[in-house]
N, CA, C and O atoms as a CHARMM CRD file, in Angstrom:
* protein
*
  264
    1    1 UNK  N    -82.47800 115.52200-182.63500 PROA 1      0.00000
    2    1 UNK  CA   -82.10000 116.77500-182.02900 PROA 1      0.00000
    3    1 UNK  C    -80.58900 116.91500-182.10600 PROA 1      0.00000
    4    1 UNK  O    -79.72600 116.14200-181.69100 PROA 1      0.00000
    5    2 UNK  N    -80.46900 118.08000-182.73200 PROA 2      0.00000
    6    2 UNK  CA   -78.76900 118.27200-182.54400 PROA 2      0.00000
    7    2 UNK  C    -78.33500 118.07700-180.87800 PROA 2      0.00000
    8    2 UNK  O    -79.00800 118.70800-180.06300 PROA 2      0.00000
    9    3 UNK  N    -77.26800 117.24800-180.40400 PROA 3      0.00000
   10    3 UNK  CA   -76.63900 117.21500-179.87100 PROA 3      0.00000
   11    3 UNK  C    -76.27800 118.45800-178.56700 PROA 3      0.00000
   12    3 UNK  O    -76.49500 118.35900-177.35900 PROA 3      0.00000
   13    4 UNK  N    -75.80300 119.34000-179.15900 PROA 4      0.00000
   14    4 UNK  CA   -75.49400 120.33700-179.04800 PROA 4      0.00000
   15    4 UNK  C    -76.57700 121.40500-177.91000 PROA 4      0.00000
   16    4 UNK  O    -76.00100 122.06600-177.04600 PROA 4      0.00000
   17    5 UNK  N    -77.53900 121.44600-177.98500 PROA 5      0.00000
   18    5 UNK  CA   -79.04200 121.52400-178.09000 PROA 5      0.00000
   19    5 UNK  C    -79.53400 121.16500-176.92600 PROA 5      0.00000
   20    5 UNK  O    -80.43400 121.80600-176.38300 PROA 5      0.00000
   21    6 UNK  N    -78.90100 119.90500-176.32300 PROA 6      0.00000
   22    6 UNK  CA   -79.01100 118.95200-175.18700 PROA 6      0.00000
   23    6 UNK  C    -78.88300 120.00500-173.96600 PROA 6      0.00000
   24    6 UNK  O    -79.58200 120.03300-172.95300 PROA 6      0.00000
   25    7 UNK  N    -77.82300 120.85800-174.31100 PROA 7      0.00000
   26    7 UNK  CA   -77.01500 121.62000-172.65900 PROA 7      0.00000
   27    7 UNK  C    -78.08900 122.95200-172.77600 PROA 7      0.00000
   28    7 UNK  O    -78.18600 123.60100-171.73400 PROA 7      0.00000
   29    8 UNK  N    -78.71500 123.31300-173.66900 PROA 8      0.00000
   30    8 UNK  CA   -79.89600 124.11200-173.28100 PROA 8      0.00000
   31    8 UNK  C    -80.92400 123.53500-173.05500 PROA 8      0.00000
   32    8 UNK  O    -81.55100 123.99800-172.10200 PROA 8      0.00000
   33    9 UNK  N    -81.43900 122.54300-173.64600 PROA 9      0.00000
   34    9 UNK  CA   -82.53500 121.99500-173.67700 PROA 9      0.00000
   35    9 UNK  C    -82.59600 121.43100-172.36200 PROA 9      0.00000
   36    9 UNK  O    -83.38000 122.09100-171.68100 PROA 9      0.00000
   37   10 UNK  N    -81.93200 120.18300-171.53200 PROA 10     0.00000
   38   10 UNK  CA   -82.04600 119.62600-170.74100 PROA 10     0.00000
   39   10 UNK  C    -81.61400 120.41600-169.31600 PROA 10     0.00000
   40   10 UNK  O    -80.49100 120.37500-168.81200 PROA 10     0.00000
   41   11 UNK  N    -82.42800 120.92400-168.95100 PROA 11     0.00000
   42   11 UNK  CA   -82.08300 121.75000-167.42600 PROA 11     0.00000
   43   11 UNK  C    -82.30800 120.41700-166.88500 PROA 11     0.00000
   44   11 UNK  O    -82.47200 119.29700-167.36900 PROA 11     0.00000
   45   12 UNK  N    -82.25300 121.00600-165.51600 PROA 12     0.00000
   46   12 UNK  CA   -81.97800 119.98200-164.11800 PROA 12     0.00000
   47   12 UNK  C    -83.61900 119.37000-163.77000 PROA 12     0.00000
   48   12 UNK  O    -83.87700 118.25000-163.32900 PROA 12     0.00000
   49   13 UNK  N    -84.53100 120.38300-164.08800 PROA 13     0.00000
   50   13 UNK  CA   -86.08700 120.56400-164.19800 PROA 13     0.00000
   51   13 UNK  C    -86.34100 119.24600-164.84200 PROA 13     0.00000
   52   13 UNK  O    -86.59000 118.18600-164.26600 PROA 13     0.00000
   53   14 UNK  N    -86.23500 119.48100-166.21300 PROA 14     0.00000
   54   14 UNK  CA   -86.17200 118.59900-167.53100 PROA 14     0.00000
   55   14 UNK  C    -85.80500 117.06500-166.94400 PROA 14     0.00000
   56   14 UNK  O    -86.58700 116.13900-166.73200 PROA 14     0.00000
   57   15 UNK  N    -84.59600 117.10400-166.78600 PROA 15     0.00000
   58   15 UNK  CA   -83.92500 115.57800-166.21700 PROA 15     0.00000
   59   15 UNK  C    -84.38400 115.09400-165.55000 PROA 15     0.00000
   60   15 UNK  O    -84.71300 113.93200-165.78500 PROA 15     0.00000
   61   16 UNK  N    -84.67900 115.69600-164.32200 PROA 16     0.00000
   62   16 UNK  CA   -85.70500 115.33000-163.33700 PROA 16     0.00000
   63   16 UNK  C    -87.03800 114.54300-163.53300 PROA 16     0.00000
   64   16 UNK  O    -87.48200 113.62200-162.84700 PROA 16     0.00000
   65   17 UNK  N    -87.70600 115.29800-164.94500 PROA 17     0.00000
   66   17 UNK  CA   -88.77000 114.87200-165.15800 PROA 17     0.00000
   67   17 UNK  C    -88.42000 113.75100-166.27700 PROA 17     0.00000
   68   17 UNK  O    -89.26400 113.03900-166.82400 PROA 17     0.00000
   69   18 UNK  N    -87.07700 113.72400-166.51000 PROA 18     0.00000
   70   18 UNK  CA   -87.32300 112.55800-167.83100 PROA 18     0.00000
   71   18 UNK  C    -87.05100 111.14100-166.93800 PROA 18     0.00000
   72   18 UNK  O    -87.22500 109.96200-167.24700 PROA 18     0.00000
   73   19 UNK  N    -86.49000 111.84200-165.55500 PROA 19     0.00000
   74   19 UNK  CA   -86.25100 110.44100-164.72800 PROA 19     0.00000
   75   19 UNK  C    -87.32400 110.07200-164.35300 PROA 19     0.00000
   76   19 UNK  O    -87.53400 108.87800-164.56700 PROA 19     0.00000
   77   20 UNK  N    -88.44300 110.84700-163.66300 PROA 20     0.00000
   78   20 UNK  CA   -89.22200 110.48400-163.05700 PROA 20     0.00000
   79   20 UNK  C    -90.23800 109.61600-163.87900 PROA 20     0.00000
   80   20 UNK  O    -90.93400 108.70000-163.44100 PROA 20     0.00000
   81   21 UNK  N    -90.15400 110.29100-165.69200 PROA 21     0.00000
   82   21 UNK  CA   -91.16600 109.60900-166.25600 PROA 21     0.00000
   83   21 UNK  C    -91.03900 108.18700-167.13200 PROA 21     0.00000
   84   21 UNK  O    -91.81500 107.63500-167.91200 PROA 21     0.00000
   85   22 UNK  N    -89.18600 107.71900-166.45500 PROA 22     0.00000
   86   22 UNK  CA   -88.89000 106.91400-166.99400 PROA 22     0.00000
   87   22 UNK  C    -88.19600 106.89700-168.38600 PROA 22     0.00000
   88   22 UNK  O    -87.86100 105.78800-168.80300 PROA 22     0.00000
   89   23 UNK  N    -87.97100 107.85200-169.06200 PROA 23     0.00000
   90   23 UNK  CA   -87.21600 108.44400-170.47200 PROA 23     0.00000
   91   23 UNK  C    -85.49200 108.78900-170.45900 PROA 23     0.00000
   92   23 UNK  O    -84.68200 109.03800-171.35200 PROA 23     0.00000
   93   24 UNK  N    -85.40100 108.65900-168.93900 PROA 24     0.00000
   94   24 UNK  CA   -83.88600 109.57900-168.93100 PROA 24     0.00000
   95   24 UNK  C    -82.62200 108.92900-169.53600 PROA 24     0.00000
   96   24 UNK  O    -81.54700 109.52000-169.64400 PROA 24     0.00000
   97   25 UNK  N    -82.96300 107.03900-170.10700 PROA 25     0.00000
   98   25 UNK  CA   -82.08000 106.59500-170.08500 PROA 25     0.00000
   99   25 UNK  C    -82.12200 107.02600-172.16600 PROA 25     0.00000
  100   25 UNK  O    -81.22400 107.02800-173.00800 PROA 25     0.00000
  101   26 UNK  N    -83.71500 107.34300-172.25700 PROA 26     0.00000
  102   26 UNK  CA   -83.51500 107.32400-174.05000 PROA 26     0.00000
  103   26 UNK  C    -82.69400 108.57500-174.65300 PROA 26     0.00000
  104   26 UNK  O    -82.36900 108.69200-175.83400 PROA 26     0.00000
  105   27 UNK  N    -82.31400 109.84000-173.20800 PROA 27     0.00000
  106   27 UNK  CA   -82.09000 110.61600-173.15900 PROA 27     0.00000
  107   27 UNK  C    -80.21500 110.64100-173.43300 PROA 27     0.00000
  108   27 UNK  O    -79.60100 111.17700-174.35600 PROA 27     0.00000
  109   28 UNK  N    -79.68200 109.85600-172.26100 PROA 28     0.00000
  110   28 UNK  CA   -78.53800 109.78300-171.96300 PROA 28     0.00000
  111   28 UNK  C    -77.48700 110.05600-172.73400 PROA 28     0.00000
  112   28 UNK  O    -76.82000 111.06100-172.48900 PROA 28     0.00000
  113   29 UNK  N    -77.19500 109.30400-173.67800 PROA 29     0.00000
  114   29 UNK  CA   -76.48300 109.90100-175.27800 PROA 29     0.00000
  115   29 UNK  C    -76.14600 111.14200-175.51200 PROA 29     0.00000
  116   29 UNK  O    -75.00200 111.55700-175.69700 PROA 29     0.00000
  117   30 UNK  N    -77.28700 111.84700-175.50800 PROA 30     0.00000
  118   30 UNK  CA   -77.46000 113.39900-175.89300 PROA 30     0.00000
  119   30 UNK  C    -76.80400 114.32100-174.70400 PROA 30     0.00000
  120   30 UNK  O    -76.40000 115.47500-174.84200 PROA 30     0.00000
  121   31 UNK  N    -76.79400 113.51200-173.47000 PROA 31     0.00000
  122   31 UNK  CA   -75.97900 114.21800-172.60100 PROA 31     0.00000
  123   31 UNK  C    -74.27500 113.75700-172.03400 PROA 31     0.00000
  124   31 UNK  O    -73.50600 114.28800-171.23200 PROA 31     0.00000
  125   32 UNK  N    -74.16800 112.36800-173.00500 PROA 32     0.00000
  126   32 UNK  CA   -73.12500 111.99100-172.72100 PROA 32     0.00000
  127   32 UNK  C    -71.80000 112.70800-173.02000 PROA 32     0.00000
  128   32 UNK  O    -71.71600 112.99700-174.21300 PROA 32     0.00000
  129   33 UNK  N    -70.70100 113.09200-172.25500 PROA 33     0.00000
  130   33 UNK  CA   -69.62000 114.04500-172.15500 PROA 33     0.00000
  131   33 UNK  C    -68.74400 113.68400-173.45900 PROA 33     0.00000
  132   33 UNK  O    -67.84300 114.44800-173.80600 PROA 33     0.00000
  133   34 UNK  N    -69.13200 112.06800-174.43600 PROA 34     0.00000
  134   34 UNK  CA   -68.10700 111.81100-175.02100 PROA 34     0.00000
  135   34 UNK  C    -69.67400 111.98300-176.26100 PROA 34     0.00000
  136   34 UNK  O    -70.12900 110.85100-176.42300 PROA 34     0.00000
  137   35 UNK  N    -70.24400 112.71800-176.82600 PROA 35     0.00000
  138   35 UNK  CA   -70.73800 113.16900-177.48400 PROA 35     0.00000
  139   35 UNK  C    -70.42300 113.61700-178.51400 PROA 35     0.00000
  140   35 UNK  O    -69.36600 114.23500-178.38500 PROA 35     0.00000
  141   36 UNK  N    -70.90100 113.63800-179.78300 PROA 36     0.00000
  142   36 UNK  CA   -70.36400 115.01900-180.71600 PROA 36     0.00000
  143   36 UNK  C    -71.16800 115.14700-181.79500 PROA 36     0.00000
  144   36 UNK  O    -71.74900 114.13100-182.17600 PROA 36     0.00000
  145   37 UNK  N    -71.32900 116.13000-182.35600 PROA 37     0.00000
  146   37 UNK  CA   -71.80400 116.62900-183.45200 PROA 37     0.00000
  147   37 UNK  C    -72.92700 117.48600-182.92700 PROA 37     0.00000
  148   37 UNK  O    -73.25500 117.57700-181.74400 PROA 37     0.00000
  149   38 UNK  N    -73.71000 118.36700-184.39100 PROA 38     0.00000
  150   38 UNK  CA   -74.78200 118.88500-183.90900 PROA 38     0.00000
  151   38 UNK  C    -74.35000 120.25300-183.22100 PROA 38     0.00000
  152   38 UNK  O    -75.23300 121.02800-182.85400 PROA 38     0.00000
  153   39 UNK  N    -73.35500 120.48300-183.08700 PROA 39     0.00000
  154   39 UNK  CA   -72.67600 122.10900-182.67100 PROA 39     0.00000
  155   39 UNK  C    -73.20500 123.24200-183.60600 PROA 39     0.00000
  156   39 UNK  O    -73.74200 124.27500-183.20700 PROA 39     0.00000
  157   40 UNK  N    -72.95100 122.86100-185.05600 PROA 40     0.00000
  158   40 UNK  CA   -72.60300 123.69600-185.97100 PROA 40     0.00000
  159   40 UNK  C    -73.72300 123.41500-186.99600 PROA 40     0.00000
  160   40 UNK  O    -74.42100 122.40500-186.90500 PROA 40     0.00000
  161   41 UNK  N    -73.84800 124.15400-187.78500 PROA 41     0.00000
  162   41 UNK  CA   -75.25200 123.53700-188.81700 PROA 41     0.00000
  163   41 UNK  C    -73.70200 123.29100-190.26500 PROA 41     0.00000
  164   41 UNK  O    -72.57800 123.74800-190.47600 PROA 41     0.00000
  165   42 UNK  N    -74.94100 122.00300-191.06500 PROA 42     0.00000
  166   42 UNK  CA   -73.95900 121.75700-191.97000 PROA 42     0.00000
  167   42 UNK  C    -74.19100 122.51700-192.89700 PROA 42     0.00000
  168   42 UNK  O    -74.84700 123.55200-192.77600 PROA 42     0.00000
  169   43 UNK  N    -73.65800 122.08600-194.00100 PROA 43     0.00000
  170   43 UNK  CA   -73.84200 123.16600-195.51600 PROA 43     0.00000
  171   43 UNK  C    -75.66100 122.34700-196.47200 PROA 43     0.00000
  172   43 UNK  O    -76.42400 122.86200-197.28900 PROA 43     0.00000
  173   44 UNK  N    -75.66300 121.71200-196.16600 PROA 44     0.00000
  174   44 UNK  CA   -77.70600 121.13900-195.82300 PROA 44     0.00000
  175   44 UNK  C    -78.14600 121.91600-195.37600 PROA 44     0.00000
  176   44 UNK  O    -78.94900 122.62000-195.98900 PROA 44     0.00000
  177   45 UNK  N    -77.78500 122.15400-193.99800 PROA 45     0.00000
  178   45 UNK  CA   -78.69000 122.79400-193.20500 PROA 45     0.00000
  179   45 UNK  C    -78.79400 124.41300-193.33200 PROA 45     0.00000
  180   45 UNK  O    -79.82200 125.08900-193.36500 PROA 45     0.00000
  181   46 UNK  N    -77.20800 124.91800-193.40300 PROA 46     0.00000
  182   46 UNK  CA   -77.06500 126.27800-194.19400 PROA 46     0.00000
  183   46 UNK  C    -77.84500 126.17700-195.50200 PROA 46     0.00000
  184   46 UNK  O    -78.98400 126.61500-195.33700 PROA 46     0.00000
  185   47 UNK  N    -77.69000 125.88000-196.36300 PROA 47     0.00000
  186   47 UNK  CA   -78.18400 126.06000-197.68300 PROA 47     0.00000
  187   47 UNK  C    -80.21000 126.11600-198.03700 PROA 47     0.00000
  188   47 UNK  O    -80.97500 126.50700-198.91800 PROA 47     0.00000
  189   48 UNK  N    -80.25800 125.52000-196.83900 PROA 48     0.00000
  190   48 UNK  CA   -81.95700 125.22700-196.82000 PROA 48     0.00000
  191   48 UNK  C    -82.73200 126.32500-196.23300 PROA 48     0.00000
  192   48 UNK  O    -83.82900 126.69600-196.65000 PROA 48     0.00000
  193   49 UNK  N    -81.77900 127.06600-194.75000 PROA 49     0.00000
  194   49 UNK  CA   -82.14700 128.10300-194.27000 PROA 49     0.00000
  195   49 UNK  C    -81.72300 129.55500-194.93300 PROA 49     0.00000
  196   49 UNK  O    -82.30600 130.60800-194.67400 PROA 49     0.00000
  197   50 UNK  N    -80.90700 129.45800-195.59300 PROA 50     0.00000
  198   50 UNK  CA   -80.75900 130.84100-196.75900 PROA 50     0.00000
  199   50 UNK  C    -81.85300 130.84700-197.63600 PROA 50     0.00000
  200   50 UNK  O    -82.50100 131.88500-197.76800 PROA 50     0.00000
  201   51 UNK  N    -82.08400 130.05100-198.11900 PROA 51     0.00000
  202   51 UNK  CA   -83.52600 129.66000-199.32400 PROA 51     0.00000
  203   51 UNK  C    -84.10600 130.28200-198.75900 PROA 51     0.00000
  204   51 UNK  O    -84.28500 131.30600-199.41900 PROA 51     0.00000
  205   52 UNK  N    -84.73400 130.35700-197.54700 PROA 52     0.00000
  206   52 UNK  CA   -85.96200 130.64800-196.80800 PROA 52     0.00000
  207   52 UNK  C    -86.33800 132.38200-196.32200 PROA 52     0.00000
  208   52 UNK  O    -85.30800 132.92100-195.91800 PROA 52     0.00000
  209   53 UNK  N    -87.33000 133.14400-196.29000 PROA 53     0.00000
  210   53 UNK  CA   -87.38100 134.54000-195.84600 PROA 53     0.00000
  211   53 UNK  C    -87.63700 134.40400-194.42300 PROA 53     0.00000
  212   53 UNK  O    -87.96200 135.47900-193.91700 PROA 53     0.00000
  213   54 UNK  N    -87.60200 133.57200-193.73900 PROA 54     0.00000
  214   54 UNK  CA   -87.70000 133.42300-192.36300 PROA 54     0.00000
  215   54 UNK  C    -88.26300 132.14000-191.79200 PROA 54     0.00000
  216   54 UNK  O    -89.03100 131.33400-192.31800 PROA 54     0.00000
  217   55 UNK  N    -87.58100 132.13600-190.33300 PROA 55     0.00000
  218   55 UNK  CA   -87.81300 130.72300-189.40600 PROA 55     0.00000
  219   55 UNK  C    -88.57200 131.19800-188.32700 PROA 55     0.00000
  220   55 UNK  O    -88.83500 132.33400-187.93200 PROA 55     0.00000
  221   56 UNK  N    -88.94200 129.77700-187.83600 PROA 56     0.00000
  222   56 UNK  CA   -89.66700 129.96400-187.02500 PROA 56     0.00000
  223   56 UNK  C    -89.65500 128.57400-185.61400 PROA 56     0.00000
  224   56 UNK  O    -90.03200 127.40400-185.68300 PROA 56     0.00000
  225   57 UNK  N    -89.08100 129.32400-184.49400 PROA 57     0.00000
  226   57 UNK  CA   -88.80000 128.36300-183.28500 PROA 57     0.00000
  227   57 UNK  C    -90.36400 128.31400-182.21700 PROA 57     0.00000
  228   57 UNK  O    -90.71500 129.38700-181.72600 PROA 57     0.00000
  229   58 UNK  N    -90.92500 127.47300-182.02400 PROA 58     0.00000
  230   58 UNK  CA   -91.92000 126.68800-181.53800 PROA 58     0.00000
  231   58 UNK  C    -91.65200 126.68700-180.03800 PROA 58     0.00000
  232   58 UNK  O    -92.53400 127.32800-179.46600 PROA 58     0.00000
  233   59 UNK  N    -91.05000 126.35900-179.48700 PROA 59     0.00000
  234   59 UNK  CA   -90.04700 126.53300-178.34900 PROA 59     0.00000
  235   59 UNK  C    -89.78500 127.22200-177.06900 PROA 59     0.00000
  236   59 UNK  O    -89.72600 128.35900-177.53600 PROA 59     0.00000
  237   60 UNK  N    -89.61100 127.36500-175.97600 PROA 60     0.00000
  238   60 UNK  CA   -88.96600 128.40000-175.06700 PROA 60     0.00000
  239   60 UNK  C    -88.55300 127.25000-173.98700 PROA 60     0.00000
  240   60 UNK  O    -89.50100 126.70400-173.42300 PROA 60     0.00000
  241   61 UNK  N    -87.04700 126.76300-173.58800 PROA 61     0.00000
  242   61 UNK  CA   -86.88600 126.48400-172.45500 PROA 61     0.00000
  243   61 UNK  C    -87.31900 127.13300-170.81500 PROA 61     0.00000
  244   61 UNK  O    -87.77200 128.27600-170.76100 PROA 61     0.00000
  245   62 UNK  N    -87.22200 126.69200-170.11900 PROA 62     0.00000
  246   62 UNK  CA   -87.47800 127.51700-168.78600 PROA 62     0.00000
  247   62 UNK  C    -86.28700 128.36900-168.03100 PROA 62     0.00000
  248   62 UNK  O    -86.33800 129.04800-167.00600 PROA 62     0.00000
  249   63 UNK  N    -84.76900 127.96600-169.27000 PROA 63     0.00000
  250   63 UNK  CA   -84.28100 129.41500-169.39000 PROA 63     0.00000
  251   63 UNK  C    -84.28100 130.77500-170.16000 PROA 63     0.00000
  252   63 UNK  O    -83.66300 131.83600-170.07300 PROA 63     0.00000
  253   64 UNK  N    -85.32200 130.21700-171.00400 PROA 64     0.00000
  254   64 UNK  CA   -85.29300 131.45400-172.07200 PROA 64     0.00000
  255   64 UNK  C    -85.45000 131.07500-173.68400 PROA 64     0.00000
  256   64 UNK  O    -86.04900 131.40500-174.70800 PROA 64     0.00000
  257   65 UNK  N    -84.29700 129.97300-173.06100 PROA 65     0.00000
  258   65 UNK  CA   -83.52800 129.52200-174.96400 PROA 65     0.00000
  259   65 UNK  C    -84.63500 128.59700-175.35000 PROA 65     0.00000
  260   65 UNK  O    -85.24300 127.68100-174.79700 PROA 65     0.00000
  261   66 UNK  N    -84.67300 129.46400-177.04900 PROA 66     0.00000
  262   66 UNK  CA   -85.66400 128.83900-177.66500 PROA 66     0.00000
  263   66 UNK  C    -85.01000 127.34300-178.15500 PROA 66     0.00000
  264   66 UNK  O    -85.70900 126.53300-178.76300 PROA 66     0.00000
């Protein structure tokens, strides 16, 4: 998972439940403040999604963000 991804993905909900289910520490990384990458898509990741006539996100946080 991009990095990046983490500060939508992981609400307070989420954390909660990755503590409770015992996961929060495989988690930690992805929320660590000294983090990086995964902001920006690379020229891979650009170049693969231009190819394409459309995407498709699987997804909906419990704020919205897919």
């Amino acid at each position: 998972m991009p990095l990046g991804v983490a500060d939508i993905a992981f609400t307070p909900t989420v954390r909660a439940e990755q503590e409770r289910l015992g996961s929060a520490a495989l988690y930690a990384s992805a929320l660590s403040p000294d983090r990086d990458g995964g902001r920006s898509l690379t020229e891979r990741e650009a170049s693969f999604l231009e190819a394409r006539d459309g995407v498709f996100q699987a997804t909906v946080s419990e704020t919205g963000w897919p």
